[in-house]
N, C-alpha and C positions, 0 to 999 in steps of 0.2 A: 504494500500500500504506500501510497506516495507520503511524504510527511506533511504533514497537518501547516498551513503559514500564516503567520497574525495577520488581521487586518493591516496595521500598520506597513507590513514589508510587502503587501498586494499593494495598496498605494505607492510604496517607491515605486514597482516593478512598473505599474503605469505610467509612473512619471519618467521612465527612465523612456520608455516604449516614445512619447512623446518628444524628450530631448535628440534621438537618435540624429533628427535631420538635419540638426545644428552642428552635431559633429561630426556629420560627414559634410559637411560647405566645409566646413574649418580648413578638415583634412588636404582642400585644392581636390587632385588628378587621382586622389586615392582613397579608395573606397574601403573605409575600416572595416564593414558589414559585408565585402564582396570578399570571392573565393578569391585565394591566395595563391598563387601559382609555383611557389616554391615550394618544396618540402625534403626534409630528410627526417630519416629513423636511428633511434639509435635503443641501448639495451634491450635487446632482443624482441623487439618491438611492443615492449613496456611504453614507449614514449615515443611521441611522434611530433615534430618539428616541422609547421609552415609557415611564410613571411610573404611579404610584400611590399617594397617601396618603391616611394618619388625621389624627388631631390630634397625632399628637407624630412621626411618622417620613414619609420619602420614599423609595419605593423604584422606582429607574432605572435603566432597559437602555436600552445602545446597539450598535447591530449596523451594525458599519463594513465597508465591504470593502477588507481589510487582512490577512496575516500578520505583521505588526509590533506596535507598541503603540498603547493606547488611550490616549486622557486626556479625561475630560467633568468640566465643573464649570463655576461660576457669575462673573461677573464684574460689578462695580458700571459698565462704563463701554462692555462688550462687548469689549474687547482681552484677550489673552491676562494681560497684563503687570497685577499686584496680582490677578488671580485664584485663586478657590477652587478645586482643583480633584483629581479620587482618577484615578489613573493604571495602567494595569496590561498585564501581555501574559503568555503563556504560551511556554516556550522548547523549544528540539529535541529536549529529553528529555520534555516533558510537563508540566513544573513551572509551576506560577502564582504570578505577582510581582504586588504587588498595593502601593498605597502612596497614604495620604490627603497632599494637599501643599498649595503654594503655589508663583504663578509670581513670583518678581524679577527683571525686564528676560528674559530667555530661559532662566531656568536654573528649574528644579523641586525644590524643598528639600522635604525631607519634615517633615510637623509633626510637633510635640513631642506633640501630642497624637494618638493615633489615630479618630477619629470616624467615618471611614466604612468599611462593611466588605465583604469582597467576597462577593456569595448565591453568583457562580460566573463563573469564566474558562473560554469554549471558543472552540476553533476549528475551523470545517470547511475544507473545499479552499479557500475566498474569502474566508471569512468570522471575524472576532472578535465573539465576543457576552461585552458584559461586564454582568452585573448587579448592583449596589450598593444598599447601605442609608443611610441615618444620620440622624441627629435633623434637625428642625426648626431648633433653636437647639441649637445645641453648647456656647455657652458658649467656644470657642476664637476667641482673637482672628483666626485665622487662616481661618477657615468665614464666609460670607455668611449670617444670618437668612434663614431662607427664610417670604414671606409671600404676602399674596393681593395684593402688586402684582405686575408686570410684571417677569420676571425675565431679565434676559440669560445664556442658557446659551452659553457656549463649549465648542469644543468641538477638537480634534486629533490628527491620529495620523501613524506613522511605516509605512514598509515593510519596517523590520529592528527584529529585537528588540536591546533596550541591552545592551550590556555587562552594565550595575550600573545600579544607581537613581543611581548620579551620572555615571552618561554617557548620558542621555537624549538622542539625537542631536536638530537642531532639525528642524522639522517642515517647513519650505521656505511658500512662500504657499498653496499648491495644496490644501493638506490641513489647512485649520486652516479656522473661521469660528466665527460665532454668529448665534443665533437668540432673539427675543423671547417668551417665552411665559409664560402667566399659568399658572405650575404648582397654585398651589394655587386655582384658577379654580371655581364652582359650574358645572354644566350647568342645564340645564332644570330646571325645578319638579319633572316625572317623565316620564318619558320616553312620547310620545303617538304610537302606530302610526299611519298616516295611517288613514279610515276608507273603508267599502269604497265607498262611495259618492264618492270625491273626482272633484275634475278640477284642470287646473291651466293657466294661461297664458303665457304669457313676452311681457315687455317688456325690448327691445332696440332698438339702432341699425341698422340696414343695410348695413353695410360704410362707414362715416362715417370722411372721411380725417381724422385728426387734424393741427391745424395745425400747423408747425412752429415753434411757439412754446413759452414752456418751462413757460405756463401756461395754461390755456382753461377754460372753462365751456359746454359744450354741453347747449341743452335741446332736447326734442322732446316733441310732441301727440301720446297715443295716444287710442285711444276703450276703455273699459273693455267685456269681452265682457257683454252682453245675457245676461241672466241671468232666469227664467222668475219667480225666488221670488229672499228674502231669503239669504243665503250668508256664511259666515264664513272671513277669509282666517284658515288657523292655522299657516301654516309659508313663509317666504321663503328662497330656496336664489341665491345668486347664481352667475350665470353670465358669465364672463371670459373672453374669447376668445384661443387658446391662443395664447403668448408676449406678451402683449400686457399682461402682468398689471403689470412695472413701468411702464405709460403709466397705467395707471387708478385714482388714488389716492381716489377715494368718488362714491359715487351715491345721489341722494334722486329719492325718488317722491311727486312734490306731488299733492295732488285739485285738482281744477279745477270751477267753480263753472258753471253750465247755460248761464250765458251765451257761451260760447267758441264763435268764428264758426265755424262747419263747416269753412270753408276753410282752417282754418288746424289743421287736424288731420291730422298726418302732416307737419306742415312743421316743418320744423329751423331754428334758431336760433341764436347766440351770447345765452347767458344775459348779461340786466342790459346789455344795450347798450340806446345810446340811440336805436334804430331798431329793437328789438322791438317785435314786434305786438301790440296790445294785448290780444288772445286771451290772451297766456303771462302778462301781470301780474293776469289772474283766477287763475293756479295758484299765489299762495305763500300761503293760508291757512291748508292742515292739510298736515300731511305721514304718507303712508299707509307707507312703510317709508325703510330707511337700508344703506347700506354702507360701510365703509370696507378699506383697506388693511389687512391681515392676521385680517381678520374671515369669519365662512363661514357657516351653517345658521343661520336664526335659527327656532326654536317658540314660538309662545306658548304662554302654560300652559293647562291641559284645561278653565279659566273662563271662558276670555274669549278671544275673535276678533275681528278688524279687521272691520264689516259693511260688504257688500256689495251688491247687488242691492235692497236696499228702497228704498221711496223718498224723495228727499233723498239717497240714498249719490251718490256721486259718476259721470258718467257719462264723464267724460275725465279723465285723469292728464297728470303732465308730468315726463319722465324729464328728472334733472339732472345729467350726470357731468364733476368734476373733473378732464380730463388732465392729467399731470406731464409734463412735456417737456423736460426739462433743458440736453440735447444740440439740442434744436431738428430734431430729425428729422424730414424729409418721408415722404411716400410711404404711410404706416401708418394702414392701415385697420381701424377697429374695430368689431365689431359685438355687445359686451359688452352684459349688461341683467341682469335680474332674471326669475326665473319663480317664481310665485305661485299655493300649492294653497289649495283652496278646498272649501267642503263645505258641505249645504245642514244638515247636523247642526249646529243650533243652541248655543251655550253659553251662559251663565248672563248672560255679559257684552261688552259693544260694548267694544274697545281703541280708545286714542287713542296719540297720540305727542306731546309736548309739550320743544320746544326751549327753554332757559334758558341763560344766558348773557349776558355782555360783547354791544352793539351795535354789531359789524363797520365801523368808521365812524375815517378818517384819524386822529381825536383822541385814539382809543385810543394809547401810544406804551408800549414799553418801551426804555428807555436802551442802549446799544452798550457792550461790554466788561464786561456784569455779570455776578458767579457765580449772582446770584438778585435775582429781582423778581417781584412778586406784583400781581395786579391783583385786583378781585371785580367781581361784578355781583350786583343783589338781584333777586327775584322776589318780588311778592306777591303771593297768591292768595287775598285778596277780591275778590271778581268772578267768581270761576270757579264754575258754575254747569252744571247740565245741563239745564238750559232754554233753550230756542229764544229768539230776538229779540224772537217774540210773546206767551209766557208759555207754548210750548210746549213738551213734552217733547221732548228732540233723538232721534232715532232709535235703537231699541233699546232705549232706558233703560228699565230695569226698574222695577214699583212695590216700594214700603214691604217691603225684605227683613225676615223675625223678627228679633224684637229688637229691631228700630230703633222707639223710640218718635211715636206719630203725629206729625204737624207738622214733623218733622226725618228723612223717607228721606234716604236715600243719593242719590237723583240730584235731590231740593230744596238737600242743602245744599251740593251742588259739592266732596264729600270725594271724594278719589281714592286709586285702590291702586297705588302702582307697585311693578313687578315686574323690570323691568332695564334699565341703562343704555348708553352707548355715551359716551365722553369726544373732543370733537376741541379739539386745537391744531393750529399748525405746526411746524416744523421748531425754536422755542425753547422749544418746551413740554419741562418737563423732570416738574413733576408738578400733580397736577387733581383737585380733590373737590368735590363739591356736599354742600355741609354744611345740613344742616334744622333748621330752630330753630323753636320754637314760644315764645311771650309771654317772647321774647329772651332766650331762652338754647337753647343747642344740644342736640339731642336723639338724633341721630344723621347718618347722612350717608346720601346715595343715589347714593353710587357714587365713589370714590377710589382713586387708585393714584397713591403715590410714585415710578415709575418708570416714568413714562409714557413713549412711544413714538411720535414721529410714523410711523413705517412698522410699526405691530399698535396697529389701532383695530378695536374688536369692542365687539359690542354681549356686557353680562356679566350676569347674575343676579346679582339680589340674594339675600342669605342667606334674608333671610325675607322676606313680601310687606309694603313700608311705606306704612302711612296718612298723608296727606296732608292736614290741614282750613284748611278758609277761614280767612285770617289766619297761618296761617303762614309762614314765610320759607323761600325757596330760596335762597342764598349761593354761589355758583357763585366757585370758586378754582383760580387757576392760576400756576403758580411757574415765571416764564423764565431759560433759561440763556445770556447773548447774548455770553460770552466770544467767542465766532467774529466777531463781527459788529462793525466801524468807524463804522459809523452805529444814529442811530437808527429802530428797527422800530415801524411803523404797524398798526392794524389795520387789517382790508381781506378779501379772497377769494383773492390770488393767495396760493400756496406760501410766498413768499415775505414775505407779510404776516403776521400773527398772526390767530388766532381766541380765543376762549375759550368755548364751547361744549358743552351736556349735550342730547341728546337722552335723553329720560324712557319708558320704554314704560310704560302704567297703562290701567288700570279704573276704573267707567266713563268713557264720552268724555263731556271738558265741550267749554266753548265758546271756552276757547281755546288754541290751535295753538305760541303761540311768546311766552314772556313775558322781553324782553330790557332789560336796562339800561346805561347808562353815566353817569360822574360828569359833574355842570356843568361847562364845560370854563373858564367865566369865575372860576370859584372857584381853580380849581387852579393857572391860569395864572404867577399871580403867584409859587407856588413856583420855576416855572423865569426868573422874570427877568421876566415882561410882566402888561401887565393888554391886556383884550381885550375885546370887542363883546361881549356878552350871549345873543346868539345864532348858532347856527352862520353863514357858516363861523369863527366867530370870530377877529373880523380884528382885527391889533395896533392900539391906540392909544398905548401905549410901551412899548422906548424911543423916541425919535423915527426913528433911522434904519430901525424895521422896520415903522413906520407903514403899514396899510393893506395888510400882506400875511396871508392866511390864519396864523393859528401853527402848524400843524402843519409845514405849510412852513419850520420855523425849528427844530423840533427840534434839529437838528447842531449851532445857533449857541450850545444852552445849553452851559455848562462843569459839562460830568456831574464832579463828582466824588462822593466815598462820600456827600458831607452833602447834595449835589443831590439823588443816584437817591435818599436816604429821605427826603427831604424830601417830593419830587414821589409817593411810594408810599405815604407817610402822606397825604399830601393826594387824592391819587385814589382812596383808602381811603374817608377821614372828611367828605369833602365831601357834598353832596348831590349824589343821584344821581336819575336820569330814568330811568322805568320803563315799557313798555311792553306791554297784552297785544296780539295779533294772533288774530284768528280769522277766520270764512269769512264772517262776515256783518260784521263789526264791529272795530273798532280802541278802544282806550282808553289815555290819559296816568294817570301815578300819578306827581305831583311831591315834594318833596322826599322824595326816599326815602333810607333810611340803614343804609350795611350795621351790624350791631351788632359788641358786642363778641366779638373771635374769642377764644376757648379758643385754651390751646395743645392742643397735639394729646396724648393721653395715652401717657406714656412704660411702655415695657414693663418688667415687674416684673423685678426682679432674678434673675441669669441663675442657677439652679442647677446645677451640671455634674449629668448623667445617668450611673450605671455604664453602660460600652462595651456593644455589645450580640451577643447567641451570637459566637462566629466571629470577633470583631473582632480585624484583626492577619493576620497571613502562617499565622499556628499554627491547626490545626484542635483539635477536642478529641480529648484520648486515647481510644484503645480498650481495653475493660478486658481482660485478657489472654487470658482462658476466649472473647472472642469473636475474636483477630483470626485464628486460622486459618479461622475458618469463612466470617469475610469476607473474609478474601483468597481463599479458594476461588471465591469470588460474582465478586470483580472478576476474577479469570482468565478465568471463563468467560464474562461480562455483558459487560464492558468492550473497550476497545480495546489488547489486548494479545494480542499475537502467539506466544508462548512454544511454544506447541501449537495445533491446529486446534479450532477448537471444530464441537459435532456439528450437525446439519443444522438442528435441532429449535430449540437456541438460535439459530443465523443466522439464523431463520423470524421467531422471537419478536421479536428486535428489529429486525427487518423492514429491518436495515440500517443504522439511525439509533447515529448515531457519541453520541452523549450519553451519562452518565454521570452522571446524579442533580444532585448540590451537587460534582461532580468536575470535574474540569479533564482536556482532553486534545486531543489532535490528531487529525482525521481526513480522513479525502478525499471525503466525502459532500456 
């Protein structure tokens, strides 16, 4: 039976029904009462997360299974502790407690200021659904900026309601966590129905035992399906085999060039050993798609598709996936991959995928015990080009689009559009931008977030589509946090090593796949204490006792302190740096190359506090007096209150449904 509600909270509930429309004008373009088109799940679907914003507000539901209370908000570190966070539950009479706060060590203080407000507290037989508003920037020291990086949502609840807002009982381990997600994140360019003519593939593993190591690189040879005509891949869906999702931390799909022995197609490999086949070192030229850990659907935009089936496209691929193995578990077999739709519906434009980044390579280091260190890698793109090796068009390329004046098309002069990125570190990556500079100075970035994530790497939309021209600079930035760490961290492929890495999704494909750099390693040396060989492996020649051993080897032996690591981070800044492009037919050096001067990052403008918005606070608005019998009549019979029987015709109409507008209430539905 539903619970019994005073006259008095039937009157809010009407007054509340009444206010609705006031604060959705407030709102502008966003409709706090409209479905929310975001959402993620998190504790095993105990609790479910959706959102929705404009440019100044955030509006979030979470629907726990709990009759106790809720608490969702934001955290700079993912722990409960220094968290933002709006807490609320509705009690045995009906009434909704509702309260913007903050966490210090376990306890919940309510701010001084109220910013976030509640659209509505209910609860059925299992379930709490609480829905909230509040600005973007509050201007309250106490609230997290919410922006387009990576946000850590916390999130917890209880199964009794509190006393008081100061006896918030603690929540135990079971019933609290967090999740990563890019709230204020772009989708697609516009959203592209598949067309009616698709088909699609899947490339995966076979039931491949993962070693019980706590790190691996496994590749395999597929053969791409035989295709009648030319074909546009315009949408990758990845497919992870169920439970298996924390063993498989990213997956790349290289092309592979005509020459790969037949025989060696369908045969599995340990990636980068020194007894692979030579079949697998024809596939790192281009790489045809990407995944990572907390990444999912990827579309390209309604221009431009990965081509397929012409010819020159590629006729074998090579599936690349990273296991995470931490525990070293045997026995686990995976048969995770990728499936790839395809359509002979042509678009305007061939996509490519273009890696930039740090050169994965021992000499890369960042120091042990640091709250930040920052490494770059330069990219330049003269050279890049949509012409063949022989002066021929590369596949697809379109002629001279309108506009472009004769002698300088679009696939002559190697300008590219990119459209969205995907950012990889490892486990110290703390934050990552690829900053674009044009005749040295910075112009924008293609793709940043200060609060990167090694477990939520997804490929993201850019805001708007960005041009790319020969001669400009790609600056690839990445900021470590190696307090956890006693030693110093190398770059490398394992988990455990570091990356610093951008994969580019763009229009048109030029001709080259992966353009990566790192600083002279004999330039820098001498910050940390040695001078060394000239060329890799770069072996010490002093001091004398470390004579003749590789340097990186020696890392642990420098005395990091604060004037070291910036000493060594200036130096692997401003030095010169080694620049590489990589493509399917061709390789190219670009020597002394020199990241420019970095901008600071631009500081956001002074915070103005916002008047609170409809509803903000525990107080609904008043009802003016001539209306509240007529709405308390409505909530008798509408609502869930038992006073009298209501007649057949109303229990028809609400077909059941315990709800109750912008009202709070309990019911057994």
């Amino acid at each position: 039976m539903p619970t019994k509600m005073p006259l008095t909270t039937a009157m809010l509930v009407a007054a509340m029904l009444v206010a609705a429309p006031a604060a959705i004008a407030a709102s502008g373009s966003l409709d706090v009462e409209g479905e929310l088109p975001l959402s993620a799940q998190a504790s095993e679907g105990d609790l479910q997360l959706s959102w929705g914003f404009d440019a100044d507000r955030i509006v979030m539901e979470v629907r726990v299974r709990t009759l106790g209370w809720v608490a969702v908000g934001f955290s700079p570190t993912g722990s409960m502790a220094g968290s933002d966070v709006a807490l609320g539950w509705v009690d045995g009479t009906g009434a909704a407690h509702f309260m913007d706060g903050h966490v210090i060590d376990r306890e919940v203080l309510r701010d001084g200021s109220q910013d976030y407000s509640a659209v509505w507290l209910r609860e059925n037989g299992t379930h709490t659904h609480m829905r909230l508003q509040r600005p973007l920037r509050t201007c309250d020291s106490h609230d997290m900026e919410l922006n387009e990086d990576t946000i850590r949502v916390v999130w917890a609840y209880g199964a009794k309601d509190p006393a008081s807002e100061a006896d918030i009982p603690y929540h135990g381990p079971t019933t609290r966590g967090s999740m990563s997600v890019q709230l204020l994140g772009h989708g697609p360019p516009s959203e592209q129905p598949l067309p009616s003519n698709h088909a699609h593939f899947d490339v995966n593993y076979d039931k491949f035992e993962i070693p019980a190591q706590s790190t691996f690189y496994q590749c395999e040879i597929f053969p791409v399906p035989k295709l009648d005509r030319k074909h546009h891949l315009i949408k990758v869906v990845p497919r992870l085999q169920a439970n298996n999702e924390a063993f498989v931390h990213h997956i790349l799909l290289y092309t592979c060039s005509a020459s790969v022995n037949a025989s060696h197609v369908g045969a599995s490999h340990e990636c980068n050993h020194p007894n692979m086949p030579d079949s697998f070192t024809h596939c790192f030229g281009g790489i045809m798609a990407g995944w990572a850990v907390g990444g999912g659907t990827f579309d390209y935009p309604p221009e431009a598709g990965f081509s397929l089936g012409a010819q020159g496209d590629p006729q074998f691929v090579m599936l690349e996936t990273h296991y995470d193995n931490p525990a070293q578990l045997a026995g686990v077999a995976d048969s995770s991959g990728l499936r790839f739709y395809i359509t002979p519906e042509l678009r305007a434009y061939d996509s490519g995928m273009l890696e930039v980044g740090v050169n994965p390579q021992p000499t890369h280091f960042i120091p042990p015990m640091t709250p930040s260190f920052m490494s770059y890698a330069v990219c330049p793109t003269l050279g890049f080009s949509t012409l063949g090796p022989h002066g021929d068009a590369l596949r697809g390329s379109l002629p001279r689009p309108a506009g472009v004046e004769p002698g300088r098309s679009a696939r002559q002069s190697g300008e590219i559009q990119v459209f969205a990125t995907i950012l990889h570190a490892h486990l110290l990556g703390a934050a990552m931008q690829v900053r674009h500079f044009r005749q040295g100075k910075q112009i924008g970035h293609l793709g940043r977030d200060m609060g990167y994530d090694f477990n939520y790497q997804e490929a993201r939309y850019l805001k708007e589509l960005t041009a790319v021209l020969p001669g400009d600079e790609l600056i690839t930035e990445c900021t470590y946090r190696s307090t956890s760490r006693s030693h110093t961290t190398t770059g490398g492929l394992s988990t455990q090593d570091e990356m610093c890495i951008a994969f580019l999704y763009y229009y048109p494909r030029v001709n080259v796949s992966r353009c990566l750099s790192l600083y002279d390693m004999a330039a820098v040396a001498p910050s940390l204490g040695f001078t060394v060989t000239p060329e890799f492996p770069y072996t010490v020649l002093s001091p004398p006792e470390a004579q003749g051993v590789p340097v990186f080897l020696l890392y642990d032996r420098v005395n990091w302190t604060e004037s070291t690591v910036r000493g060594a981070e200036a130096a692997a800044r401003d030095m010169e740096h080694l620049a590489i492009h990589v493509g399917e037919h061709s390789s190219s050096a670009f020597l002394a190359q020199h990241v420019p001067k970095i901008p600071k990052d631009p500081e956001a403008p002074p915070c103005v506090p916002r008047e609170p918005p409809p509803n903000a606070g525990a107080r609904p608005s008043r009802v003016p007096a001539l209306l509240a019998v007529p709405l308390a009549l409505v909530a008798f019979t509408y609502c869930e209150i038992d006073f009298f029987p209501r007649p057949g015709l109303l229990r028809y109409l609400r077909g059941g449904n315990s709800r109750c507008g912008l009202g709070v209430n309990k019911a057994t539905d």
